[in-house]
PyMOL Python script that loads the backbone (N, CA, C, O; Angstrom):
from pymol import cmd

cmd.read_pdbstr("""\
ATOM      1  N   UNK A   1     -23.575  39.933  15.414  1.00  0.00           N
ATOM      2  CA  UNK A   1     -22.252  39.413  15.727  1.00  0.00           C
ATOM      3  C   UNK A   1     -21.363  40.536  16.244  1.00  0.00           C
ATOM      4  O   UNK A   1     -21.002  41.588  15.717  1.00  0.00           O
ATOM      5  N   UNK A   2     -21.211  40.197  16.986  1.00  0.00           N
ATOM      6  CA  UNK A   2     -19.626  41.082  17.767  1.00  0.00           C
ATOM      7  C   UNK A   2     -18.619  41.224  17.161  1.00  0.00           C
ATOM      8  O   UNK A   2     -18.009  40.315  16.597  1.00  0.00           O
ATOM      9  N   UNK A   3     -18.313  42.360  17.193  1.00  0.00           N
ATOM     10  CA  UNK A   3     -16.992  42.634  16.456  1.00  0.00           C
ATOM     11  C   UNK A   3     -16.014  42.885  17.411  1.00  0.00           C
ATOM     12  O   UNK A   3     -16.314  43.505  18.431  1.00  0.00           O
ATOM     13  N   UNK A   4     -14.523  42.357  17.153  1.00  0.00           N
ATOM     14  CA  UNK A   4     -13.633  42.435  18.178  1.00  0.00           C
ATOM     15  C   UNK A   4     -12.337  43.478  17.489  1.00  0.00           C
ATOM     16  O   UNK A   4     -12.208  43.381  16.269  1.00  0.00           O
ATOM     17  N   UNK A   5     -11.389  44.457  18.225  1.00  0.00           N
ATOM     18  CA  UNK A   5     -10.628  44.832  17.849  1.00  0.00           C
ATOM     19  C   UNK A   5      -9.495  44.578  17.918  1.00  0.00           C
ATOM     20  O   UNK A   5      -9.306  45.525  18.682  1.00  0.00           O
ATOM     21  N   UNK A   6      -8.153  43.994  17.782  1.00  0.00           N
ATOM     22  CA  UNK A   6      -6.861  43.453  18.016  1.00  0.00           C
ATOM     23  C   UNK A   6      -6.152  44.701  17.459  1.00  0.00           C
ATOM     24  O   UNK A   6      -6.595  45.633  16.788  1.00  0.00           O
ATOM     25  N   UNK A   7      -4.184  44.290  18.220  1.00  0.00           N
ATOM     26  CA  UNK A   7      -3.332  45.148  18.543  1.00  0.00           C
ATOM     27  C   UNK A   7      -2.547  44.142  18.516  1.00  0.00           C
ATOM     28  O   UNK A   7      -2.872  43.289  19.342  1.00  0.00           O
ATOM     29  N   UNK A   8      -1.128  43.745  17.553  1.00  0.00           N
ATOM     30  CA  UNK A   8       0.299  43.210  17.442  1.00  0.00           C
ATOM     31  C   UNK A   8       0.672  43.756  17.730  1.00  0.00           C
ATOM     32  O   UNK A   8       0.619  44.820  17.113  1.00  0.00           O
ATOM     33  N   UNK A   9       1.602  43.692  19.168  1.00  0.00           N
ATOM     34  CA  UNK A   9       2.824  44.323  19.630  1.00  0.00           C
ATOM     35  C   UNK A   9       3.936  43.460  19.789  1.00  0.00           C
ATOM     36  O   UNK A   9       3.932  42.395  20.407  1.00  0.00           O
ATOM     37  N   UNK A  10       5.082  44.087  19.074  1.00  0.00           N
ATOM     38  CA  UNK A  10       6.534  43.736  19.096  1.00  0.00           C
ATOM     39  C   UNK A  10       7.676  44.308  19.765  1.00  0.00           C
ATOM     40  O   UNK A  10       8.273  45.384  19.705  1.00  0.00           O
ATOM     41  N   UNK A  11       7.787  43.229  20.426  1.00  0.00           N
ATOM     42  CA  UNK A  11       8.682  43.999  21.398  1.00  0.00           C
ATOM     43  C   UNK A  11      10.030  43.344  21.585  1.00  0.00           C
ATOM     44  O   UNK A  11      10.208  42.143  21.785  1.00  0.00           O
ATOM     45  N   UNK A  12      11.061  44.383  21.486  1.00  0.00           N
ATOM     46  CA  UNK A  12      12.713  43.915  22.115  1.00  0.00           C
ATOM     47  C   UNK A  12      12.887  44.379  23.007  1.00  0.00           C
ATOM     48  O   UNK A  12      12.907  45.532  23.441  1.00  0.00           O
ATOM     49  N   UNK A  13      13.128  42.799  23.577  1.00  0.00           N
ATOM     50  CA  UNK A  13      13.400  43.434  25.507  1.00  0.00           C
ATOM     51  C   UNK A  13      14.649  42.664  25.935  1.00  0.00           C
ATOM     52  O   UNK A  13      15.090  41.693  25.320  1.00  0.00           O
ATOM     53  N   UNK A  14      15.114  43.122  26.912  1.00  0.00           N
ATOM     54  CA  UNK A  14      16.805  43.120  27.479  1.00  0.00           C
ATOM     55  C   UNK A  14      17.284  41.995  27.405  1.00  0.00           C
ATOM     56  O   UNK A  14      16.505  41.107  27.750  1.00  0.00           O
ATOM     57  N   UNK A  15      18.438  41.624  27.033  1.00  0.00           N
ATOM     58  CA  UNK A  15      18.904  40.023  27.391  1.00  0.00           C
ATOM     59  C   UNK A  15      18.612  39.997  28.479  1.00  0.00           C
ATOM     60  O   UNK A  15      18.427  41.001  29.167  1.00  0.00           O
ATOM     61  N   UNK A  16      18.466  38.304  29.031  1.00  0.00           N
ATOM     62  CA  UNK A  16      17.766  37.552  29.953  1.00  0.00           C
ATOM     63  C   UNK A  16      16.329  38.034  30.374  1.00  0.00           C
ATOM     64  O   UNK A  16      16.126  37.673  31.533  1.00  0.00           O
ATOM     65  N   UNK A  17      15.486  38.573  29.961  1.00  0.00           N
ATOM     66  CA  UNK A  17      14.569  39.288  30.813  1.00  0.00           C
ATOM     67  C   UNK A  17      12.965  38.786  29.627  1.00  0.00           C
ATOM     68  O   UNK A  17      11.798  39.032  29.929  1.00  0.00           O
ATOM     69  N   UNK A  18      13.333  38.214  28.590  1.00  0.00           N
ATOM     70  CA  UNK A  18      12.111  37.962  27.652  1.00  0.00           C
ATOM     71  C   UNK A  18      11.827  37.029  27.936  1.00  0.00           C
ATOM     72  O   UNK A  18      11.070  36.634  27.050  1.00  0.00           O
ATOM     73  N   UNK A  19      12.011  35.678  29.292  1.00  0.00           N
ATOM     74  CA  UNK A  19      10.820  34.872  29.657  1.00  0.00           C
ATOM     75  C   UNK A  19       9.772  35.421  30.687  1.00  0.00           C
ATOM     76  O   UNK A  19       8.609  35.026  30.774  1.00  0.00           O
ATOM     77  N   UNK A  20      10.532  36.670  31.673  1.00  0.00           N
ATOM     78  CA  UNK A  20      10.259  37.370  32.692  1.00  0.00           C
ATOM     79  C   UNK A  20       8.679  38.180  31.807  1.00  0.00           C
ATOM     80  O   UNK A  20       7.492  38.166  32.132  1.00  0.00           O
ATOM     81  N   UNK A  21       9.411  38.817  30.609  1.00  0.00           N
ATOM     82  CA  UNK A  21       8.149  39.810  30.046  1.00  0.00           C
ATOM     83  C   UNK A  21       7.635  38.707  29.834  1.00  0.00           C
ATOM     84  O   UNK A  21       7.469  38.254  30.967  1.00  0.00           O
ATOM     85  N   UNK A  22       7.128  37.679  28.830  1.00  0.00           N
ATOM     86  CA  UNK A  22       6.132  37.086  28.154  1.00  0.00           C
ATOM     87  C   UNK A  22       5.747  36.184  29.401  1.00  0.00           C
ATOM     88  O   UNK A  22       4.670  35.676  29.088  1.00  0.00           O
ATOM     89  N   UNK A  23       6.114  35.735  30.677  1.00  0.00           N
ATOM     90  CA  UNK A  23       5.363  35.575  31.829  1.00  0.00           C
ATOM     91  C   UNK A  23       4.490  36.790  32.323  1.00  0.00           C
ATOM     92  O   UNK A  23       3.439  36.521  32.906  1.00  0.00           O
ATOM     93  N   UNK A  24       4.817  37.994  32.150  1.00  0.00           N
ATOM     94  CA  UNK A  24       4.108  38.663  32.891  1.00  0.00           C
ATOM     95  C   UNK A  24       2.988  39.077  32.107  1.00  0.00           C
ATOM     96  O   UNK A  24       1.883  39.240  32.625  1.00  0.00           O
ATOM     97  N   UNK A  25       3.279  39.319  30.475  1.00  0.00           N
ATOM     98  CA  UNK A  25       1.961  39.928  29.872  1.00  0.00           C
ATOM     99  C   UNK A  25       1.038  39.046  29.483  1.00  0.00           C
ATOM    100  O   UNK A  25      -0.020  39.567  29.131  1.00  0.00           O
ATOM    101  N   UNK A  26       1.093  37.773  29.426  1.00  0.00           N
ATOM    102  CA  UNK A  26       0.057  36.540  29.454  1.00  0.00           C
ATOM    103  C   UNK A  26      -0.776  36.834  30.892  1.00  0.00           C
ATOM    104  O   UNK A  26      -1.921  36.388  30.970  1.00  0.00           O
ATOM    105  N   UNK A  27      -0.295  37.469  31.856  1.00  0.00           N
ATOM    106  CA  UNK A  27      -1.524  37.737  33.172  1.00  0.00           C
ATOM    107  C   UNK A  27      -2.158  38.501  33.236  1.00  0.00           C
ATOM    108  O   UNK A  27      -2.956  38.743  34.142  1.00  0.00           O
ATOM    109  N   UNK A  28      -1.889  39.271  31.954  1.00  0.00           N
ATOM    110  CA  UNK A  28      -2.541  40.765  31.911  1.00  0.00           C
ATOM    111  C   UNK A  28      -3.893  40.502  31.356  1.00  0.00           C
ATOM    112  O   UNK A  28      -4.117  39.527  30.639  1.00  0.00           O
ATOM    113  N   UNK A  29      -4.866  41.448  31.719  1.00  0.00           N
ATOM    114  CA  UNK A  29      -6.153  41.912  31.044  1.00  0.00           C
ATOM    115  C   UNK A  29      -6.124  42.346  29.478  1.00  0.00           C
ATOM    116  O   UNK A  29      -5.625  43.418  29.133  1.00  0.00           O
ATOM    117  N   UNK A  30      -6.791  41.280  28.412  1.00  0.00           N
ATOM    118  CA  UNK A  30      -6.939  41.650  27.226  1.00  0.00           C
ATOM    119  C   UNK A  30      -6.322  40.847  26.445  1.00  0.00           C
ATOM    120  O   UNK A  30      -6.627  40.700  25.262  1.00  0.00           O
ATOM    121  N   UNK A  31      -5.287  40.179  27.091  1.00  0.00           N
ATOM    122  CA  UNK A  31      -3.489  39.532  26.388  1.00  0.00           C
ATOM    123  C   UNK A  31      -4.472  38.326  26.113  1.00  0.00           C
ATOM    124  O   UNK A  31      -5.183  37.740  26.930  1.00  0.00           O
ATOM    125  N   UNK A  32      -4.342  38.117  24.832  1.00  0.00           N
ATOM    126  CA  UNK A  32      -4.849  36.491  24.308  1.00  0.00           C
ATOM    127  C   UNK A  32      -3.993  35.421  23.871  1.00  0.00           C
ATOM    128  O   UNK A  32      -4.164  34.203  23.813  1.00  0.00           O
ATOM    129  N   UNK A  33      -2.636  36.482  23.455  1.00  0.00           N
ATOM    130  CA  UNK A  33      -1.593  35.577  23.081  1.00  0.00           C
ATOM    131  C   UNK A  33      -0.153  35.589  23.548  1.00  0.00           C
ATOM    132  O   UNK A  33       0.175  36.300  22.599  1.00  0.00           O
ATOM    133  N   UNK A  34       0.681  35.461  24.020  1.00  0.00           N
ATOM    134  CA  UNK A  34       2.148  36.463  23.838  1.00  0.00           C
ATOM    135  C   UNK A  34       2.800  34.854  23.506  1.00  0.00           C
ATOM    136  O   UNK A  34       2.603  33.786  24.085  1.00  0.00           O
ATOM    137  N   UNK A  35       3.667  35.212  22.293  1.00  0.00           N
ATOM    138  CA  UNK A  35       4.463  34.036  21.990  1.00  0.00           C
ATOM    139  C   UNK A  35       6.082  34.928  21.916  1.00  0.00           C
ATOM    140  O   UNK A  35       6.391  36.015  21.427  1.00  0.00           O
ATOM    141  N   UNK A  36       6.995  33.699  22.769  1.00  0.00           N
ATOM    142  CA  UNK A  36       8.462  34.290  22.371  1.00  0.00           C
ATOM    143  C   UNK A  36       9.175  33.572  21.311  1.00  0.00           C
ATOM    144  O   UNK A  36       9.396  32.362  21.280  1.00  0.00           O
ATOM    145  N   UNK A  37       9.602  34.699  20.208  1.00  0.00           N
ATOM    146  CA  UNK A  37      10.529  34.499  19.217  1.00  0.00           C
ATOM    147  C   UNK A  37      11.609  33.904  18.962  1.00  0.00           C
ATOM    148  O   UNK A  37      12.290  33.678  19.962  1.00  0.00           O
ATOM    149  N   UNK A  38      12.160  33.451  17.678  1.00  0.00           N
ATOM    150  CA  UNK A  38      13.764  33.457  17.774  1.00  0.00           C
ATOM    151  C   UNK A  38      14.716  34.422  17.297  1.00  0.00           C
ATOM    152  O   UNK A  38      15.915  34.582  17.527  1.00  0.00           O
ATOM    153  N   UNK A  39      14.204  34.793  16.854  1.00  0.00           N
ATOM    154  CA  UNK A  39      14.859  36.207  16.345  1.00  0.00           C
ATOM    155  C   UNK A  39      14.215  38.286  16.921  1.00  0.00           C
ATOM    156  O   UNK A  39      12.988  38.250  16.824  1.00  0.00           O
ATOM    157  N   UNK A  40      14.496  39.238  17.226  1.00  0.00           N
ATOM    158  CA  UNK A  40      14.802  40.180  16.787  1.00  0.00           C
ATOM    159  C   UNK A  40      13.327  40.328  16.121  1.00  0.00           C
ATOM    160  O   UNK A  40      13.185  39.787  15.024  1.00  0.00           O
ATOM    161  N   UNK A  41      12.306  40.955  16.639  1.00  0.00           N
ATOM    162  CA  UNK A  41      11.864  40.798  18.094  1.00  0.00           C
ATOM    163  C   UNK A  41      11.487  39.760  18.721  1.00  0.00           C
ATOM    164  O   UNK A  41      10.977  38.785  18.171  1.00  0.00           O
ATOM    165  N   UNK A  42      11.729  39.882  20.085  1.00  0.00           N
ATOM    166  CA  UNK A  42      11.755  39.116  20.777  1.00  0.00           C
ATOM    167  C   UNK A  42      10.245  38.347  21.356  1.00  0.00           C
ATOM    168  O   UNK A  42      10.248  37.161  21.687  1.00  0.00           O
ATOM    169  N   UNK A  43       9.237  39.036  21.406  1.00  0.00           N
ATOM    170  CA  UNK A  43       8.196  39.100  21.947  1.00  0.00           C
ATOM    171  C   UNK A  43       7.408  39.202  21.091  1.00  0.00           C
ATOM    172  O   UNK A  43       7.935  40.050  20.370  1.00  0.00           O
ATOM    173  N   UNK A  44       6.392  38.906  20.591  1.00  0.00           N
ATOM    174  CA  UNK A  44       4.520  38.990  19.967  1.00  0.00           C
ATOM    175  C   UNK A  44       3.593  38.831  21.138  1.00  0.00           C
ATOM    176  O   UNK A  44       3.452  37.919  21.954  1.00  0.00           O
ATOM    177  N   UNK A  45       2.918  40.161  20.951  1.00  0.00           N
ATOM    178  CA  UNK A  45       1.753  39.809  21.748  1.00  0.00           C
ATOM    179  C   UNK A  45       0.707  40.628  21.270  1.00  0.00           C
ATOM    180  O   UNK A  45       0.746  41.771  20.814  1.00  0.00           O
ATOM    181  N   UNK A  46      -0.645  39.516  21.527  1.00  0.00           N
ATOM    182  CA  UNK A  46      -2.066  40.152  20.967  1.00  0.00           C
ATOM    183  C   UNK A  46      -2.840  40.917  21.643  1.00  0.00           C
ATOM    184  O   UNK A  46      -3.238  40.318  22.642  1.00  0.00           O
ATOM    185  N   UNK A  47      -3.262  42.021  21.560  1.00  0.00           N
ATOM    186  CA  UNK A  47      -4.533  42.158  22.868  1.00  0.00           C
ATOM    187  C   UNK A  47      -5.670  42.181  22.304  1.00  0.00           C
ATOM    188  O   UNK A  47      -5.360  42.402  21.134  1.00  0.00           O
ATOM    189  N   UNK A  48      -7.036  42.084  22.349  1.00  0.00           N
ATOM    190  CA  UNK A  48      -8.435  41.915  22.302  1.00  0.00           C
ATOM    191  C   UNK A  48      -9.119  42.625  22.646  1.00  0.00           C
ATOM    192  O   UNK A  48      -9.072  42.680  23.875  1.00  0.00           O
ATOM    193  N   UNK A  49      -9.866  43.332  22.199  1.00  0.00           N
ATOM    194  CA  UNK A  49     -11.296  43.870  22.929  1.00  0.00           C
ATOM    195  C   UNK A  49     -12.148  44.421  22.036  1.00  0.00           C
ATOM    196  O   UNK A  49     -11.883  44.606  20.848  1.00  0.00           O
ATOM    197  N   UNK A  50     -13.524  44.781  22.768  1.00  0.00           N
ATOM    198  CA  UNK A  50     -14.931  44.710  22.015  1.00  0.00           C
ATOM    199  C   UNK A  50     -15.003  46.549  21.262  1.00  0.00           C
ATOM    200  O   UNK A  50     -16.042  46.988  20.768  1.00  0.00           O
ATOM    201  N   UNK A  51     -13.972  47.190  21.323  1.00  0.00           N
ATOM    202  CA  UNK A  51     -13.726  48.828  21.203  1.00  0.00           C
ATOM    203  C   UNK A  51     -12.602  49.229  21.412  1.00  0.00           C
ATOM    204  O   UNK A  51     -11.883  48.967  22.376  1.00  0.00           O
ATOM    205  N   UNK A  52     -12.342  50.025  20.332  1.00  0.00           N
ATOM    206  CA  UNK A  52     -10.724  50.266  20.335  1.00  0.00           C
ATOM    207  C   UNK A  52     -10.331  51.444  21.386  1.00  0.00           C
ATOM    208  O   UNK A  52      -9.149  51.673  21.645  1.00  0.00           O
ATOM    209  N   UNK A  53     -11.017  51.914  21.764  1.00  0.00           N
ATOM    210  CA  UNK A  53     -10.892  52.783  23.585  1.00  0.00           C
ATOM    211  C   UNK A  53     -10.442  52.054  24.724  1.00  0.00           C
ATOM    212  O   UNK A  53      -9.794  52.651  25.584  1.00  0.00           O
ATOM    213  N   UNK A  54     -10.773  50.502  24.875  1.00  0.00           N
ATOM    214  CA  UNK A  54     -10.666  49.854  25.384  1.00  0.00           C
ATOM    215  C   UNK A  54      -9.214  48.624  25.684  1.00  0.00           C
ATOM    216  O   UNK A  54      -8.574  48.129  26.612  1.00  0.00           O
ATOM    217  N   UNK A  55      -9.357  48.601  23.295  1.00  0.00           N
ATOM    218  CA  UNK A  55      -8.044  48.185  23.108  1.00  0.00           C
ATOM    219  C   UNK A  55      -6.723  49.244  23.654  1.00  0.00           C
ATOM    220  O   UNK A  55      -5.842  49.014  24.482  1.00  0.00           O
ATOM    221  N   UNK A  56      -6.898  50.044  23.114  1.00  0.00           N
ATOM    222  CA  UNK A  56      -5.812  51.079  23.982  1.00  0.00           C
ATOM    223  C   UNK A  56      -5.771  51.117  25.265  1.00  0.00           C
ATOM    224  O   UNK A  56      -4.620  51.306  25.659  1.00  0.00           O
ATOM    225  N   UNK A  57      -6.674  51.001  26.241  1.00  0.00           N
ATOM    226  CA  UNK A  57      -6.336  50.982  27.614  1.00  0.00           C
ATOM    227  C   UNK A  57      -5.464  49.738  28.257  1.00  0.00           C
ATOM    228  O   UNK A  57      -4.529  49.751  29.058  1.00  0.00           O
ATOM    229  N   UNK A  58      -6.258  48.479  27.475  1.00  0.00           N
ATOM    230  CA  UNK A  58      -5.403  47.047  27.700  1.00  0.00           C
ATOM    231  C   UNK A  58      -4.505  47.067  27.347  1.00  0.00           C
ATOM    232  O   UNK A  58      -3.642  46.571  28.071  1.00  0.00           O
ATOM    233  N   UNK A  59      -4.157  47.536  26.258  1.00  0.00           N
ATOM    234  CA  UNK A  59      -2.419  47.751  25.941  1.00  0.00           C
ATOM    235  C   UNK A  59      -1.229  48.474  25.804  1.00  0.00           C
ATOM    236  O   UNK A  59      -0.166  48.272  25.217  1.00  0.00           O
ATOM    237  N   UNK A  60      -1.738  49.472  26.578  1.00  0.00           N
ATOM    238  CA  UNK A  60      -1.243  50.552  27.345  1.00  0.00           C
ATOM    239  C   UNK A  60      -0.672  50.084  28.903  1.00  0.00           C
ATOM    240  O   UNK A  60       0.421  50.506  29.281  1.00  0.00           O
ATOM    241  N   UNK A  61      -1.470  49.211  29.745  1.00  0.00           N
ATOM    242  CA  UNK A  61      -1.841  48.613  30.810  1.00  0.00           C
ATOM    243  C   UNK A  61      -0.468  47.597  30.846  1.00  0.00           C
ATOM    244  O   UNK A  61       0.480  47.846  31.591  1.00  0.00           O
ATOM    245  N   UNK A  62      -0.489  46.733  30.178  1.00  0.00           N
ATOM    246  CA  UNK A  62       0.327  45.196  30.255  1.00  0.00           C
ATOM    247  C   UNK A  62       1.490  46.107  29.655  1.00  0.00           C
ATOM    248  O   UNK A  62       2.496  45.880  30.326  1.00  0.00           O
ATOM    249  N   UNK A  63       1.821  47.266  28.428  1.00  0.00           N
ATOM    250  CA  UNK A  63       3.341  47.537  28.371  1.00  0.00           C
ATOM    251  C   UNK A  63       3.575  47.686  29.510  1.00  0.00           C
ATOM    252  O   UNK A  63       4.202  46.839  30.146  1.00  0.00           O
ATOM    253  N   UNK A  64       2.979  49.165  30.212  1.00  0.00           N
ATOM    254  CA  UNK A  64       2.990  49.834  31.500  1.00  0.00           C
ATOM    255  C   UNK A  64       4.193  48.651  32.448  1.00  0.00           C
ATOM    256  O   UNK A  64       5.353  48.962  32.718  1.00  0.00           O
ATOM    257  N   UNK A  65       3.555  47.345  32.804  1.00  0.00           N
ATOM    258  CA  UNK A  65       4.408  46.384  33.544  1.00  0.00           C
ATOM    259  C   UNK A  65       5.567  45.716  33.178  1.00  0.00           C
ATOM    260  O   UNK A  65       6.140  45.027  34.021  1.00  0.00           O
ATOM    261  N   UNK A  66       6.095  45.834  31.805  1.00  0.00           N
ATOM    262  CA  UNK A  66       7.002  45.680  31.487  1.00  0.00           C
ATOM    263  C   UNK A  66       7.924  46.488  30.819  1.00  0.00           C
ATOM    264  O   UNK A  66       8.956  45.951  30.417  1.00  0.00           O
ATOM    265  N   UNK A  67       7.662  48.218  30.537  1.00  0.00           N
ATOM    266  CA  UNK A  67       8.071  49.306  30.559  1.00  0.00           C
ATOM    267  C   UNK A  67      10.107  49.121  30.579  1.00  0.00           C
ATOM    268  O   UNK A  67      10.949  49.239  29.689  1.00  0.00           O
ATOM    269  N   UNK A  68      10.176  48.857  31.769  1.00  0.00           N
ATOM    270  CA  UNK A  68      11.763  48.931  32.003  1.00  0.00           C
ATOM    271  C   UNK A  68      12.413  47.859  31.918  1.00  0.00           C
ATOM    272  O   UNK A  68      13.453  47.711  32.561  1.00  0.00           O
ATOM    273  N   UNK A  69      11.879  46.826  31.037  1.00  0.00           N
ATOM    274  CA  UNK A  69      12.783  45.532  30.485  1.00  0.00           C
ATOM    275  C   UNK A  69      12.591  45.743  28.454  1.00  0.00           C
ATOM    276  O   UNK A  69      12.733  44.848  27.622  1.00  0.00           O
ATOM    277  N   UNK A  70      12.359  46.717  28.284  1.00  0.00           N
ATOM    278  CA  UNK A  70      11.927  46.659  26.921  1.00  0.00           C
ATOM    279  C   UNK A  70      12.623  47.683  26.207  1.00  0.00           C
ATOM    280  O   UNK A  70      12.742  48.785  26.743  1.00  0.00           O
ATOM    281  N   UNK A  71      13.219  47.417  24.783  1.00  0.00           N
ATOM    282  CA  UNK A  71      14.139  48.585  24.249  1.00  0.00           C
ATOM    283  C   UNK A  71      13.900  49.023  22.713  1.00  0.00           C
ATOM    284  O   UNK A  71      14.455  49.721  21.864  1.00  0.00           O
ATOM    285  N   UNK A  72      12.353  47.926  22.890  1.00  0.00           N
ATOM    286  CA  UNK A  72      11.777  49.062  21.584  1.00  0.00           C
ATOM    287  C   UNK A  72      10.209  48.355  21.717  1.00  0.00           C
ATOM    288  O   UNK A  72      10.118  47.261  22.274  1.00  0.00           O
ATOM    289  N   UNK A  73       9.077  48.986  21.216  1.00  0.00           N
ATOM    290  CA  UNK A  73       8.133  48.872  21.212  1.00  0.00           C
ATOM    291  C   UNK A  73       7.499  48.328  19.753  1.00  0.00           C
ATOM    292  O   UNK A  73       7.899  47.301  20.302  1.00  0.00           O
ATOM    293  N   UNK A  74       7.121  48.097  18.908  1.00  0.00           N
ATOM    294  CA  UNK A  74       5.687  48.453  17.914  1.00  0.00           C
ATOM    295  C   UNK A  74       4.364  47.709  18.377  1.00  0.00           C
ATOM    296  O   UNK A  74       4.230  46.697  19.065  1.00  0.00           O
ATOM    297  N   UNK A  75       3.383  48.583  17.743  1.00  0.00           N
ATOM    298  CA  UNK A  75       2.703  48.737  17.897  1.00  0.00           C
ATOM    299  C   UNK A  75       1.733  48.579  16.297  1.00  0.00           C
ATOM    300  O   UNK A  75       1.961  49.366  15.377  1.00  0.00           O
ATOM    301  N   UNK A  76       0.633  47.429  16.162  1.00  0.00           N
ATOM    302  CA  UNK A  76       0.056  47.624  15.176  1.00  0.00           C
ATOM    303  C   UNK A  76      -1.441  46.889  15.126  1.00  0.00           C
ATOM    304  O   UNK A  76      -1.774  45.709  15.020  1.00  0.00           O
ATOM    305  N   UNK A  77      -2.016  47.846  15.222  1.00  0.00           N
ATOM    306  CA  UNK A  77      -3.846  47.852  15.697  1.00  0.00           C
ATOM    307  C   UNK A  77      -4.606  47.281  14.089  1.00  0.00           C
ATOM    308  O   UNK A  77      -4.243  47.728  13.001  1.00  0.00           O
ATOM    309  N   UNK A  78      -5.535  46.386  14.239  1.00  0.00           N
ATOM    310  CA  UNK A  78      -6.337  46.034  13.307  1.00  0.00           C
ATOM    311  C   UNK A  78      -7.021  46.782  13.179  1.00  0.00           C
ATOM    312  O   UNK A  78      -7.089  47.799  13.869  1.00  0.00           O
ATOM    313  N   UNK A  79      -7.879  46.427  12.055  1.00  0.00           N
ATOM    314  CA  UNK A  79      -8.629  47.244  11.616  1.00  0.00           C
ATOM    315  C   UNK A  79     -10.103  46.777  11.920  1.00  0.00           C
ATOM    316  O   UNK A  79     -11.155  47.365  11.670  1.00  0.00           O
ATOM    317  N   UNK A  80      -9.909  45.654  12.480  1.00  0.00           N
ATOM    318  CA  UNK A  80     -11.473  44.861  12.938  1.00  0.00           C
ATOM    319  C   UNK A  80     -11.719  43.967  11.944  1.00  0.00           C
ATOM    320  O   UNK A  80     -11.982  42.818  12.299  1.00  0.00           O
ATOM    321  N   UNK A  81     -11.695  44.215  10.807  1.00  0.00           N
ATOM    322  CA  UNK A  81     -12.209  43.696   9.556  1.00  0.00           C
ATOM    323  C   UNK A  81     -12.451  41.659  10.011  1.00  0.00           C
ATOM    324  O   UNK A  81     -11.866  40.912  10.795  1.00  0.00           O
ATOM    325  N   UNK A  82     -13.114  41.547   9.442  1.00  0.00           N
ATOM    326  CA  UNK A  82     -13.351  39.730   9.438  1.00  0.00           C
ATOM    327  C   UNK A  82     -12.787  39.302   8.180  1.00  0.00           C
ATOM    328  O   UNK A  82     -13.195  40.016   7.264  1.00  0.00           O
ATOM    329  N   UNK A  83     -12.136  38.553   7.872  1.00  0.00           N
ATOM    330  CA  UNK A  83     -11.878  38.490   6.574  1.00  0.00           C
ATOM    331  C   UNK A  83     -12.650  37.012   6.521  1.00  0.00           C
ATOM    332  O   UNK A  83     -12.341  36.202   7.395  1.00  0.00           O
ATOM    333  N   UNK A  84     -13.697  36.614   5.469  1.00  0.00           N
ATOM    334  CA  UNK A  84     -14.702  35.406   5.368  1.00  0.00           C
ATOM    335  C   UNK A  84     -13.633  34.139   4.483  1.00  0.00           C
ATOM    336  O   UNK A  84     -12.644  34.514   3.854  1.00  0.00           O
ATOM    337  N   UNK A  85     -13.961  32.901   4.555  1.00  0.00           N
ATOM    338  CA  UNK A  85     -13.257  32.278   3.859  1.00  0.00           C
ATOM    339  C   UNK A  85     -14.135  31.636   3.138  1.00  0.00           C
ATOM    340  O   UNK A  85     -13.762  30.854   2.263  1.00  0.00           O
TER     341      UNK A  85
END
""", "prot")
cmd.dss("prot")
cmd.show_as("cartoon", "prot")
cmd.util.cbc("prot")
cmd.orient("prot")
């Protein structure tokens, strides 16, 4: 079984400009999710991939395009783990 690595990023980005970001990082390479908030932050978004070398490049990539509408970042990488139910 494949193991996949994920990355939550939260992001506050400029008045008027957070349908603009969460249109643009849903086109990006890796992006599986981006949902917009109601509160502070504004933005969630997931990225995916099979290696966390990889995860970092994809989400490095999709901030990269929205860079200058954004006025704070986090950033928080899984650990891979599966949790079984």
């Amino acid at each position: 079984m494949l193991m996949s690595v994920r990355a939550y990023v939260l992001l506050d980005v400029m008045e008027g400009k957070v349908e603009h970001v969460a249109r643009t990082l849903k086109s990006k390479a890796g992006v599986k999710m981006v949902d917009v908030l109601e509160t502070p932050p504004d933005v969630m978004m997931v990225v995916e991939a099979a290696r966390l070398p990889k995860l970092a490049q994809l989400t490095i990539r999709a901030l990269a395009c929205v860079e200058a509408y954004t006025e704070s970042i986090q950033v928080m990488p899984s650990r891979g783990d599966e949790l079984s139910s």
